[in-house]
VOGU-3710 file (C-alpha; in Angstrom, 3 decimals, decimal comma):
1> xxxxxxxxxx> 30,557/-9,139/13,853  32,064/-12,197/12,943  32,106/-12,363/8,979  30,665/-15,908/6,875  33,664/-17,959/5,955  31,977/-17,452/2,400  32,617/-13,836/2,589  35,325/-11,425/2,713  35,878/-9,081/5,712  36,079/-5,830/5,707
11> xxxxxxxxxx> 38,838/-3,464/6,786  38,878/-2,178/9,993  37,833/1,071/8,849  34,701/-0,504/7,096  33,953/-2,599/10,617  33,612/0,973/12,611  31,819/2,190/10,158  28,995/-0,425/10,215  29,626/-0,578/13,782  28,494/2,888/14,303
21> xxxxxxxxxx> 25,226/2,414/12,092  24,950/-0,763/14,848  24,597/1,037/17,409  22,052/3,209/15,992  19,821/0,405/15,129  20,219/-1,359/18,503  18,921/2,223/19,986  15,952/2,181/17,567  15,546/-1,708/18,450  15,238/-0,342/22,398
31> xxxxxxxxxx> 12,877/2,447/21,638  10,481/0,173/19,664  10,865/-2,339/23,016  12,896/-4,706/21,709  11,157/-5,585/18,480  11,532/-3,772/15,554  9,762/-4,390/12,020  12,043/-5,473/9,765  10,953/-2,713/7,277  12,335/-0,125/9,511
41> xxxxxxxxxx> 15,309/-2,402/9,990  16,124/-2,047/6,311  15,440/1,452/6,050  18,037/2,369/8,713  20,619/0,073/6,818  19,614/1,427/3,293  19,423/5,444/3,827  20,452/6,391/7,569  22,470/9,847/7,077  25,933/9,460/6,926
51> xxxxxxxxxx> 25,769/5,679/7,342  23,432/3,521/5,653  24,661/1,843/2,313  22,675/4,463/-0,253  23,596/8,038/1,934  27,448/7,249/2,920  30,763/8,912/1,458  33,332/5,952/1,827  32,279/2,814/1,887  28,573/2,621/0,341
61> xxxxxxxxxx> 26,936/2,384/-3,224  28,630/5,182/-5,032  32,576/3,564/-4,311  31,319/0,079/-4,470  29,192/-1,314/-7,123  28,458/-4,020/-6,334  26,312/-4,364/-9,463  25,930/-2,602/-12,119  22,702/-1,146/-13,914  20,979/-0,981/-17,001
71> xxxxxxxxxx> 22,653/2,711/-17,810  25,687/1,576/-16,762  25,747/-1,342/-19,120  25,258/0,308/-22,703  24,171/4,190/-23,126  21,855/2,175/-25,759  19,720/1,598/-22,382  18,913/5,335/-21,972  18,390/5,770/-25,542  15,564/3,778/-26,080
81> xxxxxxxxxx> 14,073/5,546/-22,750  14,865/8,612/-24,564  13,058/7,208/-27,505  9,821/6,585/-25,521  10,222/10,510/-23,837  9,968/11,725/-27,158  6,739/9,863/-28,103  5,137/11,047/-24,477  6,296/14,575/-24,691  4,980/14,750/-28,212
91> xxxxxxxxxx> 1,653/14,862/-27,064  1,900/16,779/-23,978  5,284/18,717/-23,744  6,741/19,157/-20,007  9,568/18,060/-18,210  11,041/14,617/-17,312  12,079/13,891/-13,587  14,035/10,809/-12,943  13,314/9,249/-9,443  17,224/7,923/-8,127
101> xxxxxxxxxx> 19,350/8,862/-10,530  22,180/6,774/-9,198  25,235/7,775/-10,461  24,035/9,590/-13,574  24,765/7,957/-16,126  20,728/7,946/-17,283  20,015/11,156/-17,076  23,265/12,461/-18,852  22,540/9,671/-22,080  18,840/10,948/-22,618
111> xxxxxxxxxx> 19,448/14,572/-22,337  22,328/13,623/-25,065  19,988/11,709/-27,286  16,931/14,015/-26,604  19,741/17,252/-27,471  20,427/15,323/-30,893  16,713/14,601/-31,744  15,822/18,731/-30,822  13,352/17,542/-28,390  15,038/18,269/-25,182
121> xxxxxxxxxx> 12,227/18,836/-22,235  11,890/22,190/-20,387  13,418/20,664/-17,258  14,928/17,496/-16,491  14,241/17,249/-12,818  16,021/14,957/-10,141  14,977/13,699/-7,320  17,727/11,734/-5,285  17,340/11,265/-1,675  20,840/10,169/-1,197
131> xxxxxxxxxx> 23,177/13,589/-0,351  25,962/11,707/-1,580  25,006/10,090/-4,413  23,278/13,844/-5,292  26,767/15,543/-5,362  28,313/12,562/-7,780  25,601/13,011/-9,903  26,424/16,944/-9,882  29,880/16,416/-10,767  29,427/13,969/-13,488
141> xxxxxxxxxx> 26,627/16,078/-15,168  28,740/19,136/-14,810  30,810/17,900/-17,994  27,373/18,132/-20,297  27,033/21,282/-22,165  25,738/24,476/-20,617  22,628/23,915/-22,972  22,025/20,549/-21,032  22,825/21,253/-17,684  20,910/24,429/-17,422
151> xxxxxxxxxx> 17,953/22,183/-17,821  18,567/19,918/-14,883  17,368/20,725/-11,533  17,965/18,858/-8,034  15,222/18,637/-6,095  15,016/18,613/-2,514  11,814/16,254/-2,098  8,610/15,398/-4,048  6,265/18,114/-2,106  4,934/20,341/-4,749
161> xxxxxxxxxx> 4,532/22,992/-2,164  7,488/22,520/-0,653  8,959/23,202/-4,046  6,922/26,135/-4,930  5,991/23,944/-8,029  2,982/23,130/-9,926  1,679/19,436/-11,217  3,799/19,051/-14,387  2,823/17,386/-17,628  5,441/15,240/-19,225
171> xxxxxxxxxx> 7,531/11,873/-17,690  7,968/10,554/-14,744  11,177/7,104/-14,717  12,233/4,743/-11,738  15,099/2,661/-12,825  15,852/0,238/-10,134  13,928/2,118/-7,531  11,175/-0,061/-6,607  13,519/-3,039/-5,192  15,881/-0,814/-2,839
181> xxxxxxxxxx> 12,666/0,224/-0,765  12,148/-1,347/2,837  9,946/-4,656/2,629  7,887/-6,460/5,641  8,788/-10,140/5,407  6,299/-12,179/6,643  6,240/-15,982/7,062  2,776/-17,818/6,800  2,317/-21,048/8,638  -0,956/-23,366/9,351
191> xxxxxxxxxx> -3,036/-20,653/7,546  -1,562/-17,435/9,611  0,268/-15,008/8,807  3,370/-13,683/10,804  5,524/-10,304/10,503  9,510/-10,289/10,672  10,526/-8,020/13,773  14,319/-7,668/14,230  15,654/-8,391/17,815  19,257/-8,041/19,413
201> xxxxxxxxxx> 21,018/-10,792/20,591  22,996/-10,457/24,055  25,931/-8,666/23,558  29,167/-10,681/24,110  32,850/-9,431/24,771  34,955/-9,752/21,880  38,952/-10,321/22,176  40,384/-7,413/19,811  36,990/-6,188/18,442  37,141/-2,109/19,046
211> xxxxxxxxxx> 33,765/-1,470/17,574  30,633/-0,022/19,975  32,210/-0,153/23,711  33,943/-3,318/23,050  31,321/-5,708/22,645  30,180/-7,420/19,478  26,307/-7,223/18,731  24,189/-9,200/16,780  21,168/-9,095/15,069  18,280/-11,750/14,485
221> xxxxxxxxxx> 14,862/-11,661/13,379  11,772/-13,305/15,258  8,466/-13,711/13,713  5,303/-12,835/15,633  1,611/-13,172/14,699  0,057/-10,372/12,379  -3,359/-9,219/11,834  -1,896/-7,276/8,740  -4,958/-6,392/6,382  -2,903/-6,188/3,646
231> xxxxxxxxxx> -1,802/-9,755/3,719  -5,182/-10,960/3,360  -5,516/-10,242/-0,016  -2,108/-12,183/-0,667  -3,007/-14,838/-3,213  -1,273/-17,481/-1,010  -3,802/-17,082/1,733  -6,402/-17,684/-1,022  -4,304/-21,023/-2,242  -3,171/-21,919/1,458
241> xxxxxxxxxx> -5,644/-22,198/3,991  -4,120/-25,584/3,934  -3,385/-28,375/7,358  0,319/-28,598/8,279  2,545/-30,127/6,141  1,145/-28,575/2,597  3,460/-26,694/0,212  2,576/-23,454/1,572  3,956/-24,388/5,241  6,600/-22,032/6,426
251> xxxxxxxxxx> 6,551/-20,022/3,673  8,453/-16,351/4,076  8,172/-13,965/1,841  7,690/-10,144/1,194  5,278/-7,373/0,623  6,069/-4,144/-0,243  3,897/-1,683/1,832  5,171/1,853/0,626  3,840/1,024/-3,090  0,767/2,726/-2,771
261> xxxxxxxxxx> 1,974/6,131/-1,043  4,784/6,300/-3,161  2,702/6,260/-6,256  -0,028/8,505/-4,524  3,280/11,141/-4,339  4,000/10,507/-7,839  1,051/10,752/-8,920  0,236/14,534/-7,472  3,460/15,744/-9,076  1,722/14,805/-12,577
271> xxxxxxxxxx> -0,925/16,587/-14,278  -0,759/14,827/-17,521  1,787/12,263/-19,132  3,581/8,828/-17,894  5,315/7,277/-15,218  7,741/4,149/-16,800  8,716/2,155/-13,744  11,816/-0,523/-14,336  12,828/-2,911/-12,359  13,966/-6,953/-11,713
281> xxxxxxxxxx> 10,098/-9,193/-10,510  7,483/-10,856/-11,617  3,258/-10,863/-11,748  2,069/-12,124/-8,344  1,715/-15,468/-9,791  5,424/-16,027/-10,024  6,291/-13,949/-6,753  3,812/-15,918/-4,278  5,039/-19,385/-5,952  5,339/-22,648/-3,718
291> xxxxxxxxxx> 8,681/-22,882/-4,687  10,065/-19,562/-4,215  9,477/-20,563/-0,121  12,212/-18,299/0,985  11,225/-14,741/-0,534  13,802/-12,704/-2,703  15,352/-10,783/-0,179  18,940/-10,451/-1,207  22,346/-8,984/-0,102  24,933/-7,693/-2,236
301> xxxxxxxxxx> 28,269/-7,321/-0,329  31,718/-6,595/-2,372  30,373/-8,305/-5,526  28,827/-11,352/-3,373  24,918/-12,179/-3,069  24,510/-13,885/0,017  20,799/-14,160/1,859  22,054/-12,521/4,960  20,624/-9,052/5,564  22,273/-8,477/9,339
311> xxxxxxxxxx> 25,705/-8,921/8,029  27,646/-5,619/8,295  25,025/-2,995/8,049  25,826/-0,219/5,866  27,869/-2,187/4,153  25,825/-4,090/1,830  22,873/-3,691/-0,385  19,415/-5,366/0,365  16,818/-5,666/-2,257  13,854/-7,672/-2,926
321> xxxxxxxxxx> 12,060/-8,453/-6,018  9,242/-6,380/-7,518  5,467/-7,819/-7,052  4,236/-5,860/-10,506  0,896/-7,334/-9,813  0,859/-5,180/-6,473  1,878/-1,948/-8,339  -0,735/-2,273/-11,442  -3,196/-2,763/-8,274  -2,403/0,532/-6,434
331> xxxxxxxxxx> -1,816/2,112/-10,107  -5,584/1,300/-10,845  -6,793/2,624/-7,177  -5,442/5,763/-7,919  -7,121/6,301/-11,544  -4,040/5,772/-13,158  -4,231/3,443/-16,250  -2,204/0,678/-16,852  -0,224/1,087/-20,601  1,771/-2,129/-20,727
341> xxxxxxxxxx> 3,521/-4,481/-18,953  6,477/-6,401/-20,167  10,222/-7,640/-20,250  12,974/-5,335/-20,438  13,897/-6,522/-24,256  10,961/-6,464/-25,773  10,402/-3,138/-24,310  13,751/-1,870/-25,651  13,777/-3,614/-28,955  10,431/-2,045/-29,936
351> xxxxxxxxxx> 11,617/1,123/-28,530  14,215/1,062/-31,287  17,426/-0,335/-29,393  18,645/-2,050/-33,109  18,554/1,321/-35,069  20,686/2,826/-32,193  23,223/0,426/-32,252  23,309/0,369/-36,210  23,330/3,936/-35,669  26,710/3,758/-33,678
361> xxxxxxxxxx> 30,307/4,752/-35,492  32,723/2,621/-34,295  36,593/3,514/-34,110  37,568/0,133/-33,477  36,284/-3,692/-33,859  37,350/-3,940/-30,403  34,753/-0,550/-29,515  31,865/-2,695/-31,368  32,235/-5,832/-29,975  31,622/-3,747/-26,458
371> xxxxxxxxxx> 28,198/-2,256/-27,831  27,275/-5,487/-28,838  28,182/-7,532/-25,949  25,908/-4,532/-24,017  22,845/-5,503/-26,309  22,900/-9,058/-25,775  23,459/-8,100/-21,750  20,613/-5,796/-21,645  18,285/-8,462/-23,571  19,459/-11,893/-23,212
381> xxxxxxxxxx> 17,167/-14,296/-21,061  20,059/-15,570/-19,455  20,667/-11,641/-18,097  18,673/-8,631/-17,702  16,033/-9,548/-20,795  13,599/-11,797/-18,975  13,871/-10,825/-15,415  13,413/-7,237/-15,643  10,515/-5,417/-16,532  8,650/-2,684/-17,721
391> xxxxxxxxxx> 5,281/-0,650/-16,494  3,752/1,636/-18,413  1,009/4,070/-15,804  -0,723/7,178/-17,709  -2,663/10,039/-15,991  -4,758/11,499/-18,613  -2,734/9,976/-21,766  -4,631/7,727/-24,072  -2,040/7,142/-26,206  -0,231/3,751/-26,886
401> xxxxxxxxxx> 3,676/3,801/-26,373  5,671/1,452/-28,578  7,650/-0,573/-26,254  4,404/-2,274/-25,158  3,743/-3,195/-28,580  4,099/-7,128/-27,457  2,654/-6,238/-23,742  1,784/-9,048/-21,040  -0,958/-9,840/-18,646  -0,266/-8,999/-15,062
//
């Protein structure tokens, strides 16, 4: 594929790479005849074994980076979220699992802060679909104490019986987990409603290109007419049964459609306690806006963001905002109750993120400086304060948690 003259190329090794994960998506393009939801589209470049950008050894997430996370900026981060384990395991003892534990970093700062507080849980389970990203976090843990990393275990799905498991009581956290799962885009036009399907272009002979059988392929996306149920209930279609030419004319977007099973899963692995679910959106009324006419699909390629999702698959993330309206919704249908909502700083400042900094011994000026310039990253407006945000969900805990002490409607 030809690269934008905005971004880099890759190396030759890289191109194969992605070239190979082509091919595999032009035969799943053929065997859905020729049209393929875009959903699936991003699933294949996401998590394909051995190729897609979350489940590959060389050139995906775990040697890239092209962003960082919360736990990666300040251990502070994990702290707090140990801080609001202890107050849920309190009342009903148990085990924590962490839903993608990325490269680790979480899970090894809680179990720290939860050691130093005597309140470590029975097991601190992992679930990380990712093979590769599974074995970093195995070697990075490996360098807790025995004490610790006896607790953690791996496992290989979220099927109780699979497991040989029972429903646990206890906590249940998805940091940045909700944005890396496969979206439908949709567009909505003179009052309908239209799904993305991704189509091949015809292959054309490249000069010096070595990739699948010497040809370069290219992907597009074509949008056809949908009968979706779910996108009835889409607050634009209430706002936008409007003639041509209104503010809600050609209007793509998103909708996440694996909320609600994903949840239902989570849900059967807990018998009593709290999922805390954390992650960059907004309440519907900000995600459907009339300005935000182009969705929040995004691409993160070698430190880039670029709106481009067909450029080197494999290669690059692809994320879309969270619709935390949509989630309290499903939440609620599945008799789980709702025990705050708000922004990533005021649920870490009233989960005591200024006692654990004041708490910190600093060698150097230099060493403090860093902790502080992590605080002011992890709540500043300008950074990850506003944008991301926190939801609370309890199964059978009526108990308040104080990082929704200043909670917000959603």
């Amino acid at each position: 594929m030809h690269a934008s003259p905005s971004l880099p190329l890759p190396s030759v090794d890289e191109e194969l790479q992605s070239a190979k994960l082509l091919a595999q998506i032009m035969g799943a393009i053929q065997n859905a005849q020729g049209q393929l939801p875009f959903s699936e589209f991003m699933r294949h470049a996401l998590y394909a074994p051995g190729l897609g950008y979350y489940n590959q050894p060389q050139y995906g997430f775990k040697n890239r980076q092209e962003f960082i996370t919360a736990p990666m900026v300040s251990s502070l981060f994990s702290g707090c979220l140990a801080n609001t384990c202890i107050e849920v395991l309190e009342k009903t003892g148990g085990n924590i699992l962490e839903i993608g534990a990325g490269l680790g970093h979480m899970a090894g700062d809680i179990l720290k802060r939860l050691n130093d507080l005597n309140a470590l849980p029975e097991h601190y389970y992992i679930y990380e679909q990712s093979e590769f990203l599974r074995k970093t976090q195995q070697e990075k843990l490996a360098s807790l104490d025995s004490k610790l990393y006896s607790r953690i275990v791996w496992l290989e799905d979220l099927n109780l019986d699979n497991l040989n498991l029972e429903p646990f009581e206890g906590v249940i956290l998805a940091n940045e987990v909700l944005d890396a799962m496969p979206v439908c885009r949709f567009k909505f036009n003179q009052g309908r409603f239209f799904e993305s399907f991704v189509i091949a272009n015809e292959p054309k002979r490249t000069e010096g290109f070595e990739g699948v059988e010497g040809f370069e392929r290219s992907l597009t996306e074509i949008f056809l007419p949908s009968s979706r149920p779910e996108f009835q209930s889409l607050p634009l279609m209430k706002k936008g049964n409007l003639e041509a030419g209104g503010e809600w004319e050609d209007y793509v977007s998103e909708i996440n459609l694996n909320i609600r099973p994903w949840l239902k899963t989570l849900t059967g692995l807990l018998k009593r306690g709290v999922i805390l679910l954390i992650d960059y959106g907004f309440p519907e009324t900000e995600y459907y806006h009339p300005e935000r006419n182009q969705g929040t699909l995004m691409c993160h390629y070698q430190r880039f963001a670029h709106h481009n999702p067909f450029f080197y698959p494999g290669l690059q993330d692809i994320t879309a905002h969270v619709d935390f309206t949509a989630v309290a919704r499903s939440s609620e249908a599945l008799d789980l109750d709702i025990l705050g909502y708000t922004n990533q700083a005021s649920f870490l400042i009233h989960s005591g993120l200024i006692p654990l900094l004041e708490e910190q011994h600093f060698e150097t000026d230099a060493a403090r400086f860093k902790a502080i310039q992590g605080v002011q990253c992890l709540t500043s407006p300008a950074e990850m304060g506003e944008l991301f945000k926190v939801l609370g969900l309890g199964k059978d805990f009526p108990f308040s948690i104080s990082g929704f002490k200043f909670a917000k409607n959603i």
